[in-house]
C-alpha positions in Angstrom: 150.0 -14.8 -24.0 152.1 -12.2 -22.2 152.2 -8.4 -21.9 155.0 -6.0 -21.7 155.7 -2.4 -21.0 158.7 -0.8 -22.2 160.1 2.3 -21.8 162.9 5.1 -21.6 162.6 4.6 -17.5 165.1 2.9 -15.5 164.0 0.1 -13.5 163.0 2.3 -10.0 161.2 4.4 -11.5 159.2 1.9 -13.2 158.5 0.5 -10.0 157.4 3.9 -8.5 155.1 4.1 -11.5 153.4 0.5 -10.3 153.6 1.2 -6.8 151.8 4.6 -7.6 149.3 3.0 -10.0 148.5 0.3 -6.9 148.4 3.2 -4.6 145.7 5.3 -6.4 143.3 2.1 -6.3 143.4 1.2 -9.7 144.9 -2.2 -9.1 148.2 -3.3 -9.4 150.2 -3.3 -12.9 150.1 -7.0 -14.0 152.6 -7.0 -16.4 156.3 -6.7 -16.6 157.5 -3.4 -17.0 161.2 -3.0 -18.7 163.7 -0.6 -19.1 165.2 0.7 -21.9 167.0 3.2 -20.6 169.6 3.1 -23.8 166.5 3.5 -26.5 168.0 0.0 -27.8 164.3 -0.7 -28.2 162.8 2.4 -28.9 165.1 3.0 -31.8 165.0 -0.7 -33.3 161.3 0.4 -33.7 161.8 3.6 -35.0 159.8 5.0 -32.2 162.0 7.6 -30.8 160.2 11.0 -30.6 161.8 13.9 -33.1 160.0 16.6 -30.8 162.7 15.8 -27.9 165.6 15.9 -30.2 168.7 17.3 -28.7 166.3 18.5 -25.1 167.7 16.6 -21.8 164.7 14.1 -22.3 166.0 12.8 -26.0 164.8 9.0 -26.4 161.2 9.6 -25.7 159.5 7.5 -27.1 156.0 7.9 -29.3 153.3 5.8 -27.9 153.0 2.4 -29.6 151.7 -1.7 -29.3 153.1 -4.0 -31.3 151.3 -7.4 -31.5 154.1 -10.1 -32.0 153.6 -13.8 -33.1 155.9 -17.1 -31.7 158.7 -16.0 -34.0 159.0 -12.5 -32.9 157.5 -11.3 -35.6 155.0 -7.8 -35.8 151.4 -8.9 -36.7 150.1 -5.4 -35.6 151.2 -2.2 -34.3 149.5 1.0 -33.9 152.1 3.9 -33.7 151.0 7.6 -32.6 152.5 10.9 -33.1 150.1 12.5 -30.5 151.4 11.0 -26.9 147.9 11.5 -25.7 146.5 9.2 -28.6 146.9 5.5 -27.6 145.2 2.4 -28.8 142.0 1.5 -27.5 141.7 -1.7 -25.2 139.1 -3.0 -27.7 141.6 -2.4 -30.6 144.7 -4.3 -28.9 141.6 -7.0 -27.9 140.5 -7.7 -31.7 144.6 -7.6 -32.7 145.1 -10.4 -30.0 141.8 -12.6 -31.2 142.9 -12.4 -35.0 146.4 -14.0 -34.2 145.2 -16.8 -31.6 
């Protein structure tokens, strides 16, 4: 099983983001975190944002997980519209145990 992050951040300032993370004692980030600085991603998903249309920060994307099988597939995926909603670890959890 493996765990990625992805987002509208180019690489160094996804490392700042770890290094901060570390920094503030909650652990270091143990996943790979990748840049999609292009929304190539984000808009495959239909993800981007609407509220940053046309503002300096367009691409932003709305908070997602997407569970995905061997073929690439989406088993799950819980999408928000609030970017201070986010799955709960137990929710990701049970999505993970019903595909193993």
């Amino acid at each position: 099983m493996r765990f990625f992050a992805i987002s509208p951040d180019r690489s160094q300032q996804s490392g700042e983001f770890a290094r901060k993370v570390a920094g503030d004692g909650r652990g270091a980030v143990a996943f790979s975190l990748l840049s999609d600085s292009h929304s190539v991603i984000i808009d495959h998903y239909g993800l981007r944002d609407p509220a940053y249309a046309r503002e300096k920060i367009d691409g932003v994307p709305r908070p997602a997980v997407f569970v995905l099988d061997q073929q690439g597939r989406v088993r799950w995926s819980e999408v928000e519209t609030d970017y201070r909603e986010r799955a709960s670890n137990e929710e990701v959890a049970a999505a993970l145990d019903a595909f193993e």
